[in-house]
C-alpha positions in Angstrom: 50.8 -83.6 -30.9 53.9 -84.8 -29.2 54.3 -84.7 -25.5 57.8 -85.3 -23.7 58.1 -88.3 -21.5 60.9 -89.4 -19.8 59.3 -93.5 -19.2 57.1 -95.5 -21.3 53.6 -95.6 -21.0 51.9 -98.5 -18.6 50.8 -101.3 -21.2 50.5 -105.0 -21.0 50.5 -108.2 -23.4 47.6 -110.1 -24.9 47.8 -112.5 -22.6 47.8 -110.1 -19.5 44.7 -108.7 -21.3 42.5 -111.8 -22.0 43.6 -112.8 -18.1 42.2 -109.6 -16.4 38.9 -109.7 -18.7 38.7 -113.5 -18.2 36.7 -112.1 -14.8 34.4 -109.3 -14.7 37.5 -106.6 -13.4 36.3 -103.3 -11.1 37.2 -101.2 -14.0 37.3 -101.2 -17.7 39.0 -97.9 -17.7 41.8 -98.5 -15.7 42.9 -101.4 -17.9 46.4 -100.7 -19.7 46.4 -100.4 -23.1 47.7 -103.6 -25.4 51.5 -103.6 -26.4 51.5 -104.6 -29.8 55.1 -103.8 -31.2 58.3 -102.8 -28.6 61.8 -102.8 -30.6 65.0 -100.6 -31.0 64.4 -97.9 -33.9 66.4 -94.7 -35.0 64.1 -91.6 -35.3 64.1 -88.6 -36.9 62.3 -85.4 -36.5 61.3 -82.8 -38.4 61.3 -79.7 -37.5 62.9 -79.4 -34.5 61.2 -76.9 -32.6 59.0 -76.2 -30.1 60.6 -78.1 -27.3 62.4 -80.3 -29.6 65.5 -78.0 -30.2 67.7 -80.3 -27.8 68.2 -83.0 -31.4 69.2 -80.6 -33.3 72.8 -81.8 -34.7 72.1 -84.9 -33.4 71.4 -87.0 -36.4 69.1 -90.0 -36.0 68.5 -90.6 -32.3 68.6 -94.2 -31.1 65.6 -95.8 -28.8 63.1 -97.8 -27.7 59.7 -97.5 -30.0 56.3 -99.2 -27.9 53.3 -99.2 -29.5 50.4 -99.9 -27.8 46.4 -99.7 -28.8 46.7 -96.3 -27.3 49.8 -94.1 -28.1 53.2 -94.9 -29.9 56.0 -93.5 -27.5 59.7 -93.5 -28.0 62.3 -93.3 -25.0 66.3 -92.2 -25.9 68.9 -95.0 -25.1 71.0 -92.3 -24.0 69.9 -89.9 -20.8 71.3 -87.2 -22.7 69.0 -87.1 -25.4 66.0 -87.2 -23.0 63.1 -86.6 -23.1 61.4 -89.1 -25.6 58.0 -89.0 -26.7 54.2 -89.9 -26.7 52.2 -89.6 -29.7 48.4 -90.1 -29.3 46.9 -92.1 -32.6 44.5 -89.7 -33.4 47.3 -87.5 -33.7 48.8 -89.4 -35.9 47.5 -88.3 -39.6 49.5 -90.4 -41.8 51.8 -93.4 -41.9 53.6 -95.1 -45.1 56.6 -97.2 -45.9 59.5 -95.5 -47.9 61.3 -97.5 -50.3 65.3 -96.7 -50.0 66.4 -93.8 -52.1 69.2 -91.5 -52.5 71.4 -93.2 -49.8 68.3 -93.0 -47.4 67.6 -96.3 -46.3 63.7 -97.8 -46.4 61.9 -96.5 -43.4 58.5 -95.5 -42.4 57.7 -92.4 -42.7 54.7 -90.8 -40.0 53.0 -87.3 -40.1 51.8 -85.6 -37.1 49.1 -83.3 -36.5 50.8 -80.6 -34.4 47.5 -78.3 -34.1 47.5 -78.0 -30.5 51.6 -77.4 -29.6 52.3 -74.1 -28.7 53.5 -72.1 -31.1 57.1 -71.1 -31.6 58.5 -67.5 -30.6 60.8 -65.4 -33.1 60.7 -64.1 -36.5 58.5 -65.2 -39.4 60.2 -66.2 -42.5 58.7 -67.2 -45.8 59.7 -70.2 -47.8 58.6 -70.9 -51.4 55.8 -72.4 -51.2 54.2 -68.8 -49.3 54.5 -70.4 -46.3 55.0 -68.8 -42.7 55.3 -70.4 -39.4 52.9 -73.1 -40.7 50.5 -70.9 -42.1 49.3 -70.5 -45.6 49.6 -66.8 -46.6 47.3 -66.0 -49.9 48.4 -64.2 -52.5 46.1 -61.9 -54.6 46.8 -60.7 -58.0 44.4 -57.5 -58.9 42.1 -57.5 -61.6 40.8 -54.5 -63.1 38.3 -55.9 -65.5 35.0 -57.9 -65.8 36.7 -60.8 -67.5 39.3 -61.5 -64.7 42.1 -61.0 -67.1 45.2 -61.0 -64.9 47.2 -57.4 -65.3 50.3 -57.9 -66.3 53.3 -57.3 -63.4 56.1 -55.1 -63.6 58.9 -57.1 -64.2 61.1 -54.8 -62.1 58.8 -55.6 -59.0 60.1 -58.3 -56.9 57.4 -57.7 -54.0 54.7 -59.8 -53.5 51.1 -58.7 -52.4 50.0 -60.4 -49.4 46.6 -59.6 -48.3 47.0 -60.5 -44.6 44.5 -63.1 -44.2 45.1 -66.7 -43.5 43.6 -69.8 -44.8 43.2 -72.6 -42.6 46.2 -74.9 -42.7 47.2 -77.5 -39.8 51.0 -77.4 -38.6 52.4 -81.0 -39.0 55.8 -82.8 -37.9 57.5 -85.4 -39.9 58.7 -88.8 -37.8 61.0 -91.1 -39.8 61.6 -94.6 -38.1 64.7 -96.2 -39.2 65.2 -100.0 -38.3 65.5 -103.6 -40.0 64.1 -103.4 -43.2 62.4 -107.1 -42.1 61.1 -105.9 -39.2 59.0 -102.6 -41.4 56.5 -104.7 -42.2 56.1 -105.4 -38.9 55.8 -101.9 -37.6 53.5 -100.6 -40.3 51.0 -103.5 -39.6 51.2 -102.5 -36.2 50.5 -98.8 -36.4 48.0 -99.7 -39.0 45.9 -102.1 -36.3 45.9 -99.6 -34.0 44.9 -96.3 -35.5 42.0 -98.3 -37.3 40.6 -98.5 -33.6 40.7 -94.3 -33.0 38.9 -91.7 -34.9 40.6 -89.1 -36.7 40.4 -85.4 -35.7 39.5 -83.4 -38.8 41.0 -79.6 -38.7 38.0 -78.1 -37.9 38.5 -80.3 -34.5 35.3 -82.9 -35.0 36.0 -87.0 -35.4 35.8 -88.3 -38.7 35.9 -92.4 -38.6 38.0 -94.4 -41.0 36.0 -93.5 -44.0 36.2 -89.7 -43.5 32.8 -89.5 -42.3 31.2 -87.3 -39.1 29.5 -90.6 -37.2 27.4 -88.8 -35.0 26.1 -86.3 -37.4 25.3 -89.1 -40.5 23.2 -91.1 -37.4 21.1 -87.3 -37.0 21.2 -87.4 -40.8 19.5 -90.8 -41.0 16.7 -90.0 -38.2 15.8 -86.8 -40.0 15.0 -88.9 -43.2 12.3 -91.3 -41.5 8.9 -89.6 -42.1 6.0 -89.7 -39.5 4.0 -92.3 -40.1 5.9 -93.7 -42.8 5.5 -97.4 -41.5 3.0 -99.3 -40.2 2.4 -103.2 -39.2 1.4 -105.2 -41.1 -1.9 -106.7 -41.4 -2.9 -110.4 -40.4 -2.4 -111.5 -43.7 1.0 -109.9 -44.3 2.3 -111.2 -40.9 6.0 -113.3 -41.5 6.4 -110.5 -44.6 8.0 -108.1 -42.6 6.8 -104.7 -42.5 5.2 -102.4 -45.7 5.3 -98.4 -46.5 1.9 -97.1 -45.9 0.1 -95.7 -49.2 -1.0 -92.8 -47.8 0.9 -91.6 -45.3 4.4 -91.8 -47.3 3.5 -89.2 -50.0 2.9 -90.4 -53.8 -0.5 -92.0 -53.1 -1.1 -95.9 -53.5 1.7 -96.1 -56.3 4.4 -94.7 -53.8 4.5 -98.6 -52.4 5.7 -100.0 -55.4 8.5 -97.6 -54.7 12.5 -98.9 -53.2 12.9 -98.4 -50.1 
């Protein structure tokens, strides 16, 4: 989620970085983040709530975009329109470049995993799409016989039935970064490096690495696999060869070591 900050976060250059680990430092930990992009962007948030109500009929707000290996944080040029930003990566669900369109100039458009702000206070309105407050109402439609034929609905009723229970859907905010269209590329690459190097945080709050995957619990997958006594050394005369399945300890009898691996 984003957190209001009213200065950038501490970071330092490549150079700064390759200096202090030149030398075995006291500390990993307390070694600043990487800078990898700094320039002047216009941003755009959607919605503005929660804390953010101050932009509202603002427009694009002008700033200062960082992005470091850690966070991407954006700081107002005017004191007014303070606080800026912080944006942890894992936090950070999806980033894309937009082609121009219907007077919108080409940008980079960002989603934002907004799980863990508080939620907003006032009345609940639904849009469209059967959405309220960021959560998915379901709809249910009765059926009355064994072969789920849908009844047909009066015409003359314009209520919906809601059965009250929520399905699991995970708030998000829209960023749009206006700037240079030669300096997108750029950004994107950027923001690209860096949230290759985090885990993201799937809605049911575990880590999933780039490929979608729970690390920790495919390495307990992979141990649960290996069977006692599946492998053994090999003899003297197989020594250099590497190591063989046993024939009677891996189930199958003798033929089992003709099997893959």
């Amino acid at each position: 989620m984003l957190s209001p900050i009213d200065v950038p976060p501490n970071s330092i250059s490549v150079e700064e970085h390759s200096q202090i680990t030149s030398s075995t430092p006291n500390s990993f930990i307390d070694i600043p983040p990487i800078l990898r992009w700094l320039d002047e962007v216009e941003i755009e948030l959607s919605p503005l709530n929660n804390g953010w109500e101050k932009w509202q009929n603002l427009g694009k707000i002008k700033g200062n975009l960082w992005v470091n290996e850690i966070s991407v944080a954006f700081i107002p040029l005017n004191s007014n329109e303070k606080p800026g930003f912080n944006l942890p990566f894992p936090s950070l669900t999806l980033h894309a470049l937009t082609p121009s369109s219907n007077n919108i100039p080409s940008h980079l458009y960002c989603q934002v995993d907004e799980s863990d702000a508080p939620s907003g206070s006032g009345s609940s309105t639904i849009n469209n799409n059967g959405y309220t407050n960021g959560i998915h109402e379901s709809i249910e439609i009765e059926n009355d016989n064994e072969e789920e034929e849908v009844e047909d609905i009066d015409e003359d009723e314009d209520e919906e039935i809601y059965t009250g229970e929520e399905e699991e859907f995970t708030p998000m905010r829209e960023i749009r970064i206006f700037l240079n269209e030669s300096k997108l590329e750029s950004l994107f690459s950027a923001l690209s490096f860096c949230s290759a190097l985090h885990d993201s945080i799937l809605p049911n709050g575990q880590t999933s690495s780039f490929f979608g995957f729970n690390q920790d619990q495919d390495e307990d997958d992979d141990d649960n696999d290996v069977e006692e006594g599946q492998w053994e050394d090999a003899n003297e005369e197989q020594q250099g060869q590497g190591r063989v399945r046993s024939n009677f300890h891996s189930g199958g009898g003798p033929q089992s070591r003709f099997r893959p691996y």
